[in-house]
C-alpha positions, 0 to 999 in steps of 0.5 A: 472237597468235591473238586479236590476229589475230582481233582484226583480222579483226573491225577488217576485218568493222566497216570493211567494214560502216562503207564499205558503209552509207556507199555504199549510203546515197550514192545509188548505187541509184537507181531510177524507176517508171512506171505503164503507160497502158493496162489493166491499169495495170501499175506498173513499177520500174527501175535508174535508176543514176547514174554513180559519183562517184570517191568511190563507186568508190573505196569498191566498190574499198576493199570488195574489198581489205578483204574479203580482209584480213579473210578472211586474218586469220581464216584465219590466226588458225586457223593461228596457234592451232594453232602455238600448240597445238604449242608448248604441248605441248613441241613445234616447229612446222614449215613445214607447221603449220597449222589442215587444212582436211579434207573427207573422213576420209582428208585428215583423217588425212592432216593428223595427221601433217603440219598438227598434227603435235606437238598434244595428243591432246585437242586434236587430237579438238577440230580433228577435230570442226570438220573439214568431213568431218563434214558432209553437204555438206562444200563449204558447211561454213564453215571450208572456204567460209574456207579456199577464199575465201581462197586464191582472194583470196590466190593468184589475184585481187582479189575481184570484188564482186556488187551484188544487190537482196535485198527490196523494198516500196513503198507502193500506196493508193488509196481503192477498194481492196476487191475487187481483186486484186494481183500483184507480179512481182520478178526473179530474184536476180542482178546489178543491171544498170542500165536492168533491171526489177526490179518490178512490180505489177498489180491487178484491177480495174485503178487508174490512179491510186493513191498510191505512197509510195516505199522503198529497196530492200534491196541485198547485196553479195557476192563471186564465190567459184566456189560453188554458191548455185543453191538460195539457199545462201549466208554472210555475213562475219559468219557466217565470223567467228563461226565462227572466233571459236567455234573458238577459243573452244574451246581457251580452256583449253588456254591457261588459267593455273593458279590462283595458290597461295595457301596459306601458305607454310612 
């Protein structure tokens, strides 16, 4: 059941990255350059951004939806796991049973007598040492970046997705290049809002006509998850699942078969 579980949440993560290629290959993130006429020339870019195709803005709608069943399905892989861990052990889960999420000592020792109630002494050294009350800054701990996306995605509304540009380039020649200087202006990181600057490029001593070869720009999309990223923090999806995957990977001997006896029978 645990890998099964987990087994979905990748199935969400592959169909989440399969939709979101197809819409940002699907013309969606168009843009337009304009070169000023007077000095200093300077060389702008902006949001061009047609209006969505049904197709398109079912899909934004589709990401949103499959986020969060990838982010239950992990979470629950981890609650699963440790059902599992009771029932090894000889004993029977409870309504409260389930993988804690602690960011401080003392809700971790809360948690061992209620969410793993019935685990393995072993085991529950195993669950401690993934607490994110272990960490300095806690709140950007995974497992509690899982546990608080979830419950928001669970229990409170549909993700709301954040389309960002995350990188851009664009080819600039001309033959008089030398001795010149240049200077690339970006916005700062945030929502795309079409008819916004985003761009652009100055050069001293000034070009009016140089050749611009064009190039997509490099766009994320994430979700509104209420979390600090003032300083450039931030996660993807696949680090969440690669995190959950490792945990588990942990206790694969707890659910390891003994070997098969083969010495010869009397």
């Amino acid at each position: 059941m645990v890998l099964a579980k987990l087994d979905r949440a990748r199935f969400h993560a592959h169909e989440f990255d399969a939709k979101w290629d197809w819409y940002y290959h699907s013309g969606a993130y168009r843009y337009n350059m304009r070169m000023d006429e007077q000095p200093p020339h300077v060389l702008r870019f902006w949001w061009d951004l047609p209006d969505r195709t049904a197709e398109q803005a079912r899909t934004v709608s589709d990401l949103s939806f499959i986020y969060g069943d990838m982010l239950n399905n992990l979470r629950g892989t981890l609650d699963y796991l440790v059902g599992q861990l009771v029932l090894l052990a000889g004993n029977t889960a409870t309504d409260r049973t389930g993988f804690p999420v602690a960011k401080s000592q003392q809700a971790w020792m809360t948690a061992t007598g209620r969410d793993v109630q019935g685990v393995d002494p072993r085991w529950l050294d195993a669950i401690d040492s993934l607490q994110p009350y272990h960490d300095a800054q806690p709140e950007r701990h995974l497992l509690a970046v899982l546990d608080h996306v979830n419950n928001i995605s669970k229990h409170r509304r549909i993700p709301a997705s954040i389309e960002s540009i995350k990188g851009f380039s664009v080819g600039y020649a001309h033959p008089d290049m030398s001795g010149r200087n240049f200077q690339f202006w970006e916005k700062e990181p945030g929502p795309i809002v079409n008819g916004e600057e985003f761009f652009n490029i100055t050069v001293d001593p000034p070009i009016n006509n140089p050749t611009i070869t064009r190039s997509d720009p490099s766009i994320r999309i994430s979700f509104i998850d209420e979390l600090d990223h003032s300083d450039g923090w931030d996660y993807t999806n696949q680090e969440l699942v690669q995190w959950v995957a490792d945990a588990v990977a942990r206790f694969e001997p707890a659910f390891a078969l003994p070997a098969p006896d083969m010495r010869p029978k009397p």
